[in-house]
N, C-alpha and C positions, 0 to 999 in steps of 0.2 A: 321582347318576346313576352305572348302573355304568360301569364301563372294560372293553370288548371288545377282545382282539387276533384279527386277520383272518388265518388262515396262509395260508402259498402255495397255491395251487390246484395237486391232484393230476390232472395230465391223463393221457390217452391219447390219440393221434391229434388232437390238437388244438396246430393250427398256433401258434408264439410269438406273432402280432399279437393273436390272437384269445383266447388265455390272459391276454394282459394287459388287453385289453379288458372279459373277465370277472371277471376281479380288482379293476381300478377299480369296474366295475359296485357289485358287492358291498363292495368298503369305501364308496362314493358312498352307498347305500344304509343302510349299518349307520350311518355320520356323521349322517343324517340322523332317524336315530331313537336316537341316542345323541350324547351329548357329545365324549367321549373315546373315539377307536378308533385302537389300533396297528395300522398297516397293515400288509400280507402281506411288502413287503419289510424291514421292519424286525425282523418275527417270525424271518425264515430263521434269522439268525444262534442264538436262543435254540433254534429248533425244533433244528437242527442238533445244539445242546451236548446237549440234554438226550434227541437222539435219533440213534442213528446208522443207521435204517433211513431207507430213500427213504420211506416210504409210513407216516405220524405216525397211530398210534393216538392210543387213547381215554387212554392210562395216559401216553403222551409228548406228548402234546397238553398235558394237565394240569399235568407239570412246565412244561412251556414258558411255560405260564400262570404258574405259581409264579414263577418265573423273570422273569417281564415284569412280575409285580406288576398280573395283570389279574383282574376279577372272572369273564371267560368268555373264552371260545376258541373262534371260528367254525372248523369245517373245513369244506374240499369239494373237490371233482373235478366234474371235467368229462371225458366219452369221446366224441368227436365218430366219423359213418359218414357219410362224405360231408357233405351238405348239414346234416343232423340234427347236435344237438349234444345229449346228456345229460347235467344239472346232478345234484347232487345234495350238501348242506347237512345237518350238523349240527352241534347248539350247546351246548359242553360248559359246565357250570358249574364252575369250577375248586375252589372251595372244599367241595361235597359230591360232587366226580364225576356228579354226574347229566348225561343224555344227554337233547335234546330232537331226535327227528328221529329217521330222516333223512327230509328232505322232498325230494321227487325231481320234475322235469320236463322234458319234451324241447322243443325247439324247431329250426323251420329256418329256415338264416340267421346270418348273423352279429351283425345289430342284434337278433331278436328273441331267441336265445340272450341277450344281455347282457339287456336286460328282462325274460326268463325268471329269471334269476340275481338282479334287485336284487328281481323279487319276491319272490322266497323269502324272501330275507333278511328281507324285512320281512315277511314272515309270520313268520319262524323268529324273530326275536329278543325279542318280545313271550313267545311261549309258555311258554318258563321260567321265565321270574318268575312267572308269571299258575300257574304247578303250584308253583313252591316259595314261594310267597305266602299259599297257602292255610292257612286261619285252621287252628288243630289246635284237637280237640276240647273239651280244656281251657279253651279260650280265648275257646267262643263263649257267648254271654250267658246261653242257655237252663240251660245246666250251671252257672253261679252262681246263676243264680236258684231252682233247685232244690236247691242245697247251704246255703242262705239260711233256706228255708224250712224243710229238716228242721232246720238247727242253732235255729231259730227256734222250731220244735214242740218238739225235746228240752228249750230250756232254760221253753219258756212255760209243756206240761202240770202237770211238777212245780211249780213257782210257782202255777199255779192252784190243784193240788188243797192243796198246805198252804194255801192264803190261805181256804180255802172253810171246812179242818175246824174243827171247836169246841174242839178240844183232846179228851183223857181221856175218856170217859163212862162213866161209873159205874154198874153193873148190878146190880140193888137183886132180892134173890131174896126169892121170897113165904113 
């Protein structure tokens, strides 16, 4: 199983009850389809070393990964307007930098924001694997069975035609 760390969540306009509310959400969420996940308060400290802007890109997300010894890196934000609150989730893979997301949704309310947010997640954490999973071409059956067959024709024709001929023949002029 891999190992996800969960960063802090980048708000705007979104009250502290309600930031941490969405934070549990989403590691509650990620635990439950994963084994091992570093949660958002334990990430601060790595996110911090490896970045000194507020606002954790794609490239400082990564080290933060390196750094925590995880296989992915959840980020996200939330921007609340009034009752509305806008989630919004991406899921780095630490080891090729690939980017899955971002998957975005609104909800109003404070309960239904947080079950907006563990859905994502469990939408979001599936996808990566299921794109960087994907068999390469080399690999799929079709392409051996056809490099099988030619090395199989190169070495049978020759074999065949010498096992057929009679040897020399001798052309007898009138």
């Amino acid at each position: 199983m891999r190992r996800v760390a969960v960063l802090p969540l980048q708000t705007v306009g979104v009250e502290a009850p309600q930031r941490a509310r969405l934070q549990r959400a989403i590691e509650r969420a990620a635990r439950r389809r994963e084994r091992e996940v570093v949660p958002g308060h334990e990430t601060l400290g790595a996110t911090k070393q490896a970045c000194r802007d507020a606002q954790p890109d794609v490239r400082c997300a990564r080290e933060a990964g390196r750094a925590l010894g995880v296989d992915e890196v959840l980020l996200g934000g939330a921007a609340a307007l009034g009752p509305t609150t806008m989630i919004k989730l991406r899921l780095l893979d630490v080891a090729e930098g690939a980017v899955e997301g971002p998957l975005e949704q609104s909800a109003r309310g404070r309960r239904r924001s947080a079950r907006a947010a563990a859905a994502l997640t469990r939408q979001l954490l599936p996808r990566l694997r299921a794109r960087s999973s994907a068999t390469p071409w080399y690999r799929r059956w079709w392409v051996w069975t056809i490099a099988v067959a030619v090395v199989a024709g190169a070495v049978a024709i020759p074999v065949t035609v010498a096992a057929t001929r009679d040897g020399p023949r001798e052309v007898q002029l009138p």
